[in-house]
N, C-alpha and C positions, 0 to 999 in steps of 0.2 A: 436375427442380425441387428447388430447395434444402428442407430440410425447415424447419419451424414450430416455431420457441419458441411456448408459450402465455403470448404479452407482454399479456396481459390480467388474467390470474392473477399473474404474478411482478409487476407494476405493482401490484394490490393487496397482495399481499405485503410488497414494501416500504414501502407506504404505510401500512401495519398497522406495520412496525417502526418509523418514524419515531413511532408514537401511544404503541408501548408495547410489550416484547416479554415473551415464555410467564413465568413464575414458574421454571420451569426457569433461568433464564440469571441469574436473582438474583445471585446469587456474579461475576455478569462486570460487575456493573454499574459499578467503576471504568476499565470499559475501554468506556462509553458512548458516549465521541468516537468512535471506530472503527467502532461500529456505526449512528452518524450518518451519517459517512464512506460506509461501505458502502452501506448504504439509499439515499445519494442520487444514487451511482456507480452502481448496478443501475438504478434511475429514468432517468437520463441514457444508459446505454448499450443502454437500451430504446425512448429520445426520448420518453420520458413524465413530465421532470421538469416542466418548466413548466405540464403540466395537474392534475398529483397534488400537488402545492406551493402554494396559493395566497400571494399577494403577501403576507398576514397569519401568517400562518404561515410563512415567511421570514426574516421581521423577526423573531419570535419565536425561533424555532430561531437567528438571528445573534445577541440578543442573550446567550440561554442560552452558545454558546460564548464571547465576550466574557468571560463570567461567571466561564470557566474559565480566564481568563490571569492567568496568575503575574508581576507585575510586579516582585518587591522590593520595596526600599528605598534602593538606592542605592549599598549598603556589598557592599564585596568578598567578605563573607561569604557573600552572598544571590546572586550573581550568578549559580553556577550552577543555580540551581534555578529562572531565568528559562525564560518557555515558555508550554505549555498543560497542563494538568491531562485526564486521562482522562476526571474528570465529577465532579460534585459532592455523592457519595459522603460527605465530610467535611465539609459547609456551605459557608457564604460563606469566601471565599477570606480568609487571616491569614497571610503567611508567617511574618514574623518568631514567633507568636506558639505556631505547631508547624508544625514548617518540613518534617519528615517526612511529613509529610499532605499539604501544601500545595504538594509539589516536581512541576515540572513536567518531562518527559519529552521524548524526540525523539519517538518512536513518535506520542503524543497532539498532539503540535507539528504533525509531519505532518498527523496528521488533521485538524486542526483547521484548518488554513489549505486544505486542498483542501473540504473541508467548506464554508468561507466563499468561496473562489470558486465552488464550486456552485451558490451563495446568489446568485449576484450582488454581495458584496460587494466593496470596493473594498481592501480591508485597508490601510484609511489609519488604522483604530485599532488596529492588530499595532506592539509594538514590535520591530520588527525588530532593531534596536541589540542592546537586552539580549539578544533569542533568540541572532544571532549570537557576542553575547562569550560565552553559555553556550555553545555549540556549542563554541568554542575550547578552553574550561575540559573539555569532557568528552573529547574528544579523546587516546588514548591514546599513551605513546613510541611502542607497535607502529601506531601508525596507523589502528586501530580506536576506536569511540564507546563511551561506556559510555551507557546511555539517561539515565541521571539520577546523583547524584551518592550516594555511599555504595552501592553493587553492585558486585560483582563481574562481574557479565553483560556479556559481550565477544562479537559474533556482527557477520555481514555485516549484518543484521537493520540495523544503528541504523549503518552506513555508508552505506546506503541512506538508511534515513531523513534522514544530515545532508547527503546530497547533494540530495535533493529540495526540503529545504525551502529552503538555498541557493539552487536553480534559480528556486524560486518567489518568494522575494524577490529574485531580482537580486543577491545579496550573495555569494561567496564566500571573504568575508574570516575567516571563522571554520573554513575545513576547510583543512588542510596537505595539499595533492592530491595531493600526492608522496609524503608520509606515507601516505594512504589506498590510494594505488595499490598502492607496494609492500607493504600488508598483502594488500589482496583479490589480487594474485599470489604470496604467502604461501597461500593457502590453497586454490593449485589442485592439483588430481591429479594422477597419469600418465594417466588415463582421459576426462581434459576437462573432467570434472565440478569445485564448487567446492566448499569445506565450511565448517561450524562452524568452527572452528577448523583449523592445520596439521596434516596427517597424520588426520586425521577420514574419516568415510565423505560421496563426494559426495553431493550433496541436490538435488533440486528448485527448491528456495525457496532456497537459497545460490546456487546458478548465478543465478539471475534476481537479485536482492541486486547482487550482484558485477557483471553485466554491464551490468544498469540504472545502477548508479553508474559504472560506467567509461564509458557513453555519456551520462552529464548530464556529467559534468565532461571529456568532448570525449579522454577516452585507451583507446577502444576499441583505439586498439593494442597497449596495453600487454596485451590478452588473451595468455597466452604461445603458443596456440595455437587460435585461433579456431576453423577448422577442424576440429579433434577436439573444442572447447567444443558449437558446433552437433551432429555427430554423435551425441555423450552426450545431448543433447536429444533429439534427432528416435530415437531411441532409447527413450524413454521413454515412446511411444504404441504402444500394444498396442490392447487394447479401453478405448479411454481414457486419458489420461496417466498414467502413479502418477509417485511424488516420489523414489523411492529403487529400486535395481534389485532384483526378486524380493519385491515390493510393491505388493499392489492398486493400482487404477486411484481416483484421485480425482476428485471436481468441481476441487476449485480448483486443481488441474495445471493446467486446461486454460488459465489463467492465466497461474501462476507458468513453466511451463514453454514454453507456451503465446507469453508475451508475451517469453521471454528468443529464440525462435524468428526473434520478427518483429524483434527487436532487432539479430540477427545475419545477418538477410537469410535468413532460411531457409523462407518462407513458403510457396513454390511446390513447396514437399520433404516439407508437410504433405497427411494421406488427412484431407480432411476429415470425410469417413464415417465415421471411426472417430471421431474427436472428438465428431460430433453422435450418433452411437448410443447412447455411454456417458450423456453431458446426458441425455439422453432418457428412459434408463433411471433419470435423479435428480431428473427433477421430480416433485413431489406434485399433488396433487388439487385442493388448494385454493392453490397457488400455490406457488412457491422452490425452489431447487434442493437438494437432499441430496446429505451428502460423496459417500456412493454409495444406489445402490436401495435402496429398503425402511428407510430411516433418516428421521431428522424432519432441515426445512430448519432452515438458518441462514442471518443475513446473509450472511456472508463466503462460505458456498462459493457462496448464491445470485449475489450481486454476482460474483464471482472466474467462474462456470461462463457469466454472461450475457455478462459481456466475453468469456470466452474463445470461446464458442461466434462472437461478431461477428467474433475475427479469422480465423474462417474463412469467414465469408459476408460481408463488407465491403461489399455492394451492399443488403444487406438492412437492417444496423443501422445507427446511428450510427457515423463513427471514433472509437475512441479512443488515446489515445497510450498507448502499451505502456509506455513509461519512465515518467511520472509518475500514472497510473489517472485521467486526467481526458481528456473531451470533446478532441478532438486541439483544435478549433478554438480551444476555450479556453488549449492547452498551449501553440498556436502563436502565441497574443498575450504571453505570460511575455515579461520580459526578460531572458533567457539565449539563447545563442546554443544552445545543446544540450538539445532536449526528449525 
């Protein structure tokens, strides 16, 4: 018999985050959308969204995000900072008026619009247009994103993210796929693995980054080596996934790593025993998952550890789709051909 998440506990857990989260996470609160995001991903991959959500509080939490869409003005100036905002940290949304404050993100775009399909929403008030012409504007020669405009920060991180949000609008006309390709095969190893940047140490969360976007924009072949990318995965469960090799075991591997697995057809190559023993060892008392034992939960590894632990009991939870972190059912109504 498969073993038992305590989906009683992490269901209040998240529903605790959705209300308010510790005074510890103060400092995160521009990264708000994300932990919307996640709270309602852990709900959903528990199939306890629609009981823990009421119809009023839906509408509430959709209008809050709304609230964080960066629209512009119009002018060339403003266009890349079209999008969604992390949270509203800064007030009521002014771009023109401090445009640093007010600049919307890939990262927070993603969340945002998975966030509002969670909701039920229709996202017929997402300007899609603008997010796409920013997505263009951010877009680098080397074929990587920069998340918002003025950074330096260049990672698979936000190649990811402008591949998803394309998938979930239908729109690909803001990503040069070609461009993006040969970056994320820029930054494979001799090992399989993918990284930060060229020549970097492989990672975790880059291999998933890299594999997830080569499988939304339909060129998983362009992996240079599939076969050794799987390996360097299935590699990386010991007592647990870790992210990096000769590095504890984490919750949210079992995700990252986890879901670049099922991405590459490696599913049946997984000990699920080992995945569910370390989860095990990171649930708390009063509900959520921890990075590891004996630490306090958070959203992300909570959310990240409950998908992961489903894609190894697939009979017990809900599906979810490994390439975009949403309800497969939900993933498989998108209009893209590649979820």
């Amino acid at each position: 018999m498969a073993p038992q998440l305590a989906v009683d506990r992490h269901a209040r857990y998240f529903r605790m985050c959705l209300s308010g989260l510790p005074q510890q996470m103060t400092s995160l609160d521009a990264a708000r959308m994300t932990f919307v995001q996640l709270s309602l991903v852990g709900l959903a991959a528990l199939g306890r969204l629609d009981e823990m959500v009421a119809a009023g509080e839906r509408a509430q939490m959709v209008e809050w995000i709304y609230g964080q869409q960066v629209l512009g003005d119009g002018s060339a100036d403003c266009a890349a900072y079209c999008g969604f905002r992390g949270g509203s940290l800064f007030g009521p949304h002014d771009l023109c008026d401090n445009v640093a404050a007010n600049s919307g993100n890939v990262a927070a775009t993603y969340s945002a619009l998975c966030a509002l399909l969670l909701l039920g929403d229709d996202l017929a008030r997402v300007d899609g247009a603008a997010i796409v012409r920013a997505l263009r504007l951010l877009q680098q020669e080397s074929g990587c994103f920069a998340p918002h405009p003025g950074t330096t920060e260049r990672d698979p991180r936000f190649v990811y993210c402008a591949c998803a949000i394309s998938a979930i609008l239908g729109d690909w006309s803001g990503v040069d796929r070609d461009a993006a390709v040969a970056y994320i095969v820029s930054c494979s190893n001799p090992d399989g693995g993918m990284t930060q940047a060229p020549f970097h140490e492989s990672h975790g969360g880059h291999v998933y980054c890299c594999v997830a976007s080569l499988a939304l924009m339909g060129r998983l072949d362009a992996l240079p080596d599939r076969a050794r990318t799987l390996r360097w995965a299935l590699q990386r469960l010991g007592a647990g996934y870790q992210g990096r090799v000769n590095k504890p075991p984490d919750s949210c591997y079992a995700f990252w790593v986890g879901a670049a697995v099922e991405i590459l057809g490696g599913h049946d190559l997984v000990d699920p025993s080992a995945v569910d023993a370390f989860l095990m060892q990171c649930e708390t008392r009063f509900g959520g998952i921890a990075k590891w034992p004996d630490a306090h939960p958070d959203p992300l590894h909570a959310a990240l550890g409950v998908v992961g632990f489903g894609f190894c009991h697939p009979d017990d939870l809900p599906r979810m789709s490994p390439t975009l972190l949403l309800p497969a059912a939900l993933a498989e109504r998108l209009p893209t051909a590649n979820r």
